[in-house]
N, C-alpha and C positions, 0 to 999 in steps of 0.2 A: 504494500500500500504506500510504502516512504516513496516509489519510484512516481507512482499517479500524483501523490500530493504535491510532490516535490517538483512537476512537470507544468502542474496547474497552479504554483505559485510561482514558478518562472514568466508563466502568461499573466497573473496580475499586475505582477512588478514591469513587467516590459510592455503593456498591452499598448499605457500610456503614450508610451515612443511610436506606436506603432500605426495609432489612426491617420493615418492619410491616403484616401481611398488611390488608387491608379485611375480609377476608370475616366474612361474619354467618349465612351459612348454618350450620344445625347440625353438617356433618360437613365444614365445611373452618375450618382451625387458626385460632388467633387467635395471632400472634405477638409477642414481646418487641421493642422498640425495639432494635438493637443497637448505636446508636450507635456510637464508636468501636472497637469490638472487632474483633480479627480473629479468625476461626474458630481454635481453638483446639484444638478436643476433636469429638466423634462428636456431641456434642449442636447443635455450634456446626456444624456441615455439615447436621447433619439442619434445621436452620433456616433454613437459607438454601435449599435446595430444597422446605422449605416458606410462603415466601415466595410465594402462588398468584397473587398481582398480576405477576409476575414469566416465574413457570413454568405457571402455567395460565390466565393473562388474566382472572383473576376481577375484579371490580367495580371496574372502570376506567374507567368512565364512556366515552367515546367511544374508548375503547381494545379489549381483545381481544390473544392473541396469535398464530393461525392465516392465514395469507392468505386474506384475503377473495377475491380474486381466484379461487379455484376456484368461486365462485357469482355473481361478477358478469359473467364470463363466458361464463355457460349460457346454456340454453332456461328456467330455474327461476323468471328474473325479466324483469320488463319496464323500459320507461323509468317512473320515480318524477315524476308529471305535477305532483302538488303543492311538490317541490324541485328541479323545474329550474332555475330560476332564481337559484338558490345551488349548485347542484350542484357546479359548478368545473370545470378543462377535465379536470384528471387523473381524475374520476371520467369524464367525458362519452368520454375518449381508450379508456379501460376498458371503456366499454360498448361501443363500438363495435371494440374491439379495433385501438386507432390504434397509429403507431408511436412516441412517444410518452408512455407512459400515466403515467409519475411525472413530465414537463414538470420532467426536469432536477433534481429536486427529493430528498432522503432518502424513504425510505418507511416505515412501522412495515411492511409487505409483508415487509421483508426485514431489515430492524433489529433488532426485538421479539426472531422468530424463533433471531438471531444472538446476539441479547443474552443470551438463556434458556440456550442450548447454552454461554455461555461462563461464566453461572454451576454447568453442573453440571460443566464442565473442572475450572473453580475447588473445588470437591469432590473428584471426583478427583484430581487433583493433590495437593488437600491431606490423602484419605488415604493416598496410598503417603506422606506424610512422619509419618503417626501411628505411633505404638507402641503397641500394644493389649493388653490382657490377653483369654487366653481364655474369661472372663465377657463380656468386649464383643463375643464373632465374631457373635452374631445381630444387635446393631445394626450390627456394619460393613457384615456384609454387605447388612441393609436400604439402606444409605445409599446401597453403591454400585451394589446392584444399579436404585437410583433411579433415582440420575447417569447409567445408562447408559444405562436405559429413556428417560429425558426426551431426553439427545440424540442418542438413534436417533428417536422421535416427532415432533422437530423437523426434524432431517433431512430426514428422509421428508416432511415437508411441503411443506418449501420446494421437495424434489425435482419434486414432484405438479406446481407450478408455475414454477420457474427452471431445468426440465431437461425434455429434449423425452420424448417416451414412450419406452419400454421394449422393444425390441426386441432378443431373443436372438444373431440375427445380426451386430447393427452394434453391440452394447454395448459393446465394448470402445473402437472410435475415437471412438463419439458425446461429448458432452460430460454431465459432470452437473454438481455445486454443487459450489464451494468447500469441506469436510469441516474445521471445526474439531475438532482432535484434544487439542490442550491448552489452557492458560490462558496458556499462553507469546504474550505480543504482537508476541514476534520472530521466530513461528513463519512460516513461507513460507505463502502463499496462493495457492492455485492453483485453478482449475478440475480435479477428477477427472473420471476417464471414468464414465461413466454405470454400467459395470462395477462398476468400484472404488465409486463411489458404494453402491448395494445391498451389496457384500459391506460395507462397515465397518457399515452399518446393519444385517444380518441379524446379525453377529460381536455387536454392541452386544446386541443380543435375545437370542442364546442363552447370552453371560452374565449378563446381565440373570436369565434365566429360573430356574440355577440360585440364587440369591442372596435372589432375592424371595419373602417369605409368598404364600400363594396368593389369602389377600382382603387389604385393606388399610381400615383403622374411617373413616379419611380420603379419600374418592376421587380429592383432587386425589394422593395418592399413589399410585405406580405399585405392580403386586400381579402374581402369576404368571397370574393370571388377563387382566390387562390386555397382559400380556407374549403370551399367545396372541392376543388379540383384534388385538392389532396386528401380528404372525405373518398371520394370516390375511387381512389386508387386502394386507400386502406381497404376501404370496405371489399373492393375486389379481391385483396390478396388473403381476406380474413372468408372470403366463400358467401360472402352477405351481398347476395345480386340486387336484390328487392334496394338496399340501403345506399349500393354502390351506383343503383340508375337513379335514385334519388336526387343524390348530392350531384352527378353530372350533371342533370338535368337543372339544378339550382344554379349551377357555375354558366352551364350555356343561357340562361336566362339573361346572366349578367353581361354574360361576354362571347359572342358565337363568330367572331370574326375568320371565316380562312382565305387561306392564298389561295389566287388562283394561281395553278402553277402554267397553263397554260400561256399566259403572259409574262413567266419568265424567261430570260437568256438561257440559251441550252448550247452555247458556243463552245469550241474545245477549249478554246484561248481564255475560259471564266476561270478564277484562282476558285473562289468559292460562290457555290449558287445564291447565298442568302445575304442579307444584313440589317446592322442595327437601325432603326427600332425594328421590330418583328410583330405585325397586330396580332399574333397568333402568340405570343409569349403570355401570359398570364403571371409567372414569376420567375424570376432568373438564377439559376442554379450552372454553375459548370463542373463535368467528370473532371476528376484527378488524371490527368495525361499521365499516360503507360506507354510504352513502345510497342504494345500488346494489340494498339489503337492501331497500327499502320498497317496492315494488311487486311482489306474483306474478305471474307469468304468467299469465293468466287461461285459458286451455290445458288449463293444470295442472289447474288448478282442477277444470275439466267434465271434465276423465277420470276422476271419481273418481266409481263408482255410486253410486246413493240408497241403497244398504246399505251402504256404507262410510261405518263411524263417521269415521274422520279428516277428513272433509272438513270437518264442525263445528268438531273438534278442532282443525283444524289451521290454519283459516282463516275470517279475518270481509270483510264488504264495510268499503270503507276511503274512501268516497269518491269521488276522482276515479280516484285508484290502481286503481278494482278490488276488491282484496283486499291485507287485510294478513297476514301469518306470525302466528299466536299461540301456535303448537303448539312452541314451541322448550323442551327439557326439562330447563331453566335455570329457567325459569317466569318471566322477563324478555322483556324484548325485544330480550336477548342470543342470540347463536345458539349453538347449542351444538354443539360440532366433535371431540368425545374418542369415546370408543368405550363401546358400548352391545350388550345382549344382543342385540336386535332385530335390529342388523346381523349378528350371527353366526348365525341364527338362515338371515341371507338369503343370507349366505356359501355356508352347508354345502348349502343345497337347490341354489345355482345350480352348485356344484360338483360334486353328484351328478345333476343333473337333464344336465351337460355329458359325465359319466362313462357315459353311460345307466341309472343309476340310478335311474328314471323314480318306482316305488312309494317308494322312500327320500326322492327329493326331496321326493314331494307329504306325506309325512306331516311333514316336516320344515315345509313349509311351512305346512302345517296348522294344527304347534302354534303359528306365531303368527298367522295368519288368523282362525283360532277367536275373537279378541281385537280382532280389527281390523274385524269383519263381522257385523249386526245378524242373525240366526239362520244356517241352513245351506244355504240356493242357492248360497254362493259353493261351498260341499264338490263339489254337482252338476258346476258348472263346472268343476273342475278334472280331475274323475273326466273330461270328456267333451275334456280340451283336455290328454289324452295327450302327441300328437307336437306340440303347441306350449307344453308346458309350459316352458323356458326363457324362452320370449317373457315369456309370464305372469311367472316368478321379478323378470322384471328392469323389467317395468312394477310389478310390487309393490315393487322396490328404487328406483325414483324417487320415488313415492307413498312409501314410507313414512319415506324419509331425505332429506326436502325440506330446503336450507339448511346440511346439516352439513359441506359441503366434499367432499364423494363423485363429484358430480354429472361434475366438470371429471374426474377420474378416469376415470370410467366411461365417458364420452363419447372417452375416447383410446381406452382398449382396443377400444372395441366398434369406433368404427371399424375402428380394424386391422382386424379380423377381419373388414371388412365390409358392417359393418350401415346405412351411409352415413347417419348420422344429418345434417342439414344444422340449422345454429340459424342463427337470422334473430334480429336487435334491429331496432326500428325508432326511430330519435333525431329530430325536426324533418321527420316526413313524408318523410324516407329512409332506404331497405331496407339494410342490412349485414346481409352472411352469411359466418359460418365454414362454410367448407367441411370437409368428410371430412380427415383426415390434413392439416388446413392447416398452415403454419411459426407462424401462428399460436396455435398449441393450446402454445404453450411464451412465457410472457412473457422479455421481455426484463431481463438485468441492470440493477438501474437505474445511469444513467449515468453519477451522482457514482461508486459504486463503481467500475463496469467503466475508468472512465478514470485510477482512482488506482491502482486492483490490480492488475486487470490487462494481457495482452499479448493 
């Protein structure tokens, strides 16, 4: 536990030096140096969860702050043939899913993520010691319905990957993450049950929910909108379809905007197909860059028909690699990992199309296919692929949320249910394969931590 504490009071003592946002994008803050100050006031809280280098991993250079690990994992990528040779073993441990994969080592995997949640404690914490007037209750409540949003978001991530899937029956004995609750260093550290894990994270989100504006001018800020969008993911990973069309359906009310892709460049000569602002972003999150990220799966690739526009969009030839990701809607060749309408869009159809809501699903799916598909055969198809319309929903959900961290998710549930997806990497001319329901669909604690925290 000296290793955790001692970790999160390096980030108190330095946090100070450290708020000065990078971002240059138009709609994320540029903030004040705060040198030595300590938060103070509603303004001094609301700057430190706008601190996006921090809380949303923006322009970090070989940083990020989401685990990559939910994509270096999948089927979404292959071995990267022009950086093997620098690769390292903790990335080579990851592809192959050794046991192993941080070779003993800290990881930003699991760091970052902790680091982020213990500065929105550090908020919280320090509004219950504010006195407010009641001219300030709409910034308070902005601030903290933030703080709660960012570390339920965080949560949840790390859970996606440090905690095995989510099964109703065994929730309560399984294990889940560690739950930083305050900014207290002397706070106990434990692994929660996978139970308790979800309920503080769903608890965080429905107060979240009442608190927050419904859009937010910044998107690395959290908004009532982004509070659904993230609703509706948990609830899908948690097997609650009824709850997880709900809260889509509450986020699209707020915000249903897509691209047409139709209207974008699909030139060889484009570096990246997207950029900032994105009307389709809803809150801004970016993956932790892996070297893991440079190659697709070429797979991928060819399942996408001559009428679907993303395949341009989404992907160029790269070489020895194959194909490189260009479609990241960052407009970098940062990946982008926050929540987007697109995905709710694919929520609420797989949600109705599972309810047998068959005509609901397809129209839902529709409205964003319309955008995704060079005129209207794909419309035909769907009309005629009835009793397999889920199949369809969920091959349209790999295709169109390549790289955002979804992939390693989706691949647990479905198994469950069944669908025995099997991934195969291949590293040095040998086959590794994750099996259906393997022990390896859950990484391991890394092992500086598990040997100082915990039992």
């Amino acid at each position: 536990m000296e290793h955790i504490k001692s970790q999160f009071l390096q980030v108190i003592i330095s946090g100070w030096f450290l708020l000065t946002s990078c971002g240059k994008e138009p709609f994320l803050t540029t903030l004040p140096d705060l040198s030595l100050q300590v938060p103070r006031s509603l303004n001094d809280l609301q700057k430190l969860l706008d601190n996006d280098v921090v809380m949303n991993g923006s322009n970090t250079g070989s940083g990020g702050l989401l685990p990559s690990l939910a994509v270096s994992g999948t089927d979404e990528v292959t071995f990267p043939t022009a950086s093997s040779s620098t690769l390292g073993k903790a990335a080579i441990q990851q592809f192959i899913w050794g046991d192993d994969p941080f070779q003993g080592h800290t990881t930003a995997e699991w760091d970052l993520p902790y680091r982020a949640i213990l500065y929105a404690n550090t908020v919280l914490d320090g509004l219950a010691q504010l006195k407010i007037n009641e001219s300030e209750r709409t910034q308070y409540n902005t601030v903290k319905g933030g703080a709660l949003f960012h570390r339920a978001f965080l949560h949840f991530s790390l859970a996606q990957v440090f905690a095995g899937p989510y099964h109703l029956q065994t929730a309560e004995p399984d294990l889940g993450i560690p739950l930083r609750k305050t900014s207290d260093i002397q706070e106990p550290l434990y692994r929660a049950s996978l139970k308790d894990t979800y309920t503080f994270i769903l608890d965080d989100l429905f107060q979240a929910e009442k608190l927050l504006p419904d859009t937010a001018y910044y998107k690395t800020r959290p908004s009532k909108a982004a509070v659904y969008a993230l609703l509706s993911r948990v609830y899908l990973c948690l097997g609650n379809i009824e709850n997880a069309r709900f809260y889509a359906s509450r986020c699209l009310e707020i915000t249903s905007e897509v691209i047409n892709f139709n209207e974008k460049q699909t030139s060889t000569k484009i570096t990246y197909a997207f950029s900032l602002p994105n009307p389709e972003i809803i809150y801004y999150a970016v993956l932790i860059v892996s070297p893991l990220q440079a190659a697709v799966n070429p797979q991928l690739v060819n399942s996408y028909t001559p009428d679907d526009l993303r395949k341009s969009l989404f992907y160029k030839t790269a070489g020895k690699d194959g194909y490189q990701f260009i479609g990241s809607y960052l407009g970098t060749a940062a990946f982008f990992a926050g929540l987007a309408t697109d995905e709710q869009y694919l929520v609420k159809a797989e949600c109705e199309a599972r309810m047998g809501e068959v005509a609901e699903a397809r129209i839902t799916l529709q409205k964003l296919l319309q955008y995704r598909y060079k005129g209207t055969e794909y419309l035909s198809k769907l009309r005629e692929q009835a009793d397999s319309l889920l199949t369809v929903i969920l091959q349209e959900r790999e295709k169109e949320l390549y790289g955002r961290g979804l992939r390693w998710m989706d691949l647990r549930r479905l198994n469950a249910e069944g669908r025995h997806i099997v991934v195969t990497h291949i590293y040095q001319d040998k086959t590794y394969t994750l099996l259906p329901n393997s022990e390896s669909y859950t990484w391991p604690i890394p092992s500086d931590v598990t040997l100082n925290s915990f039992h």
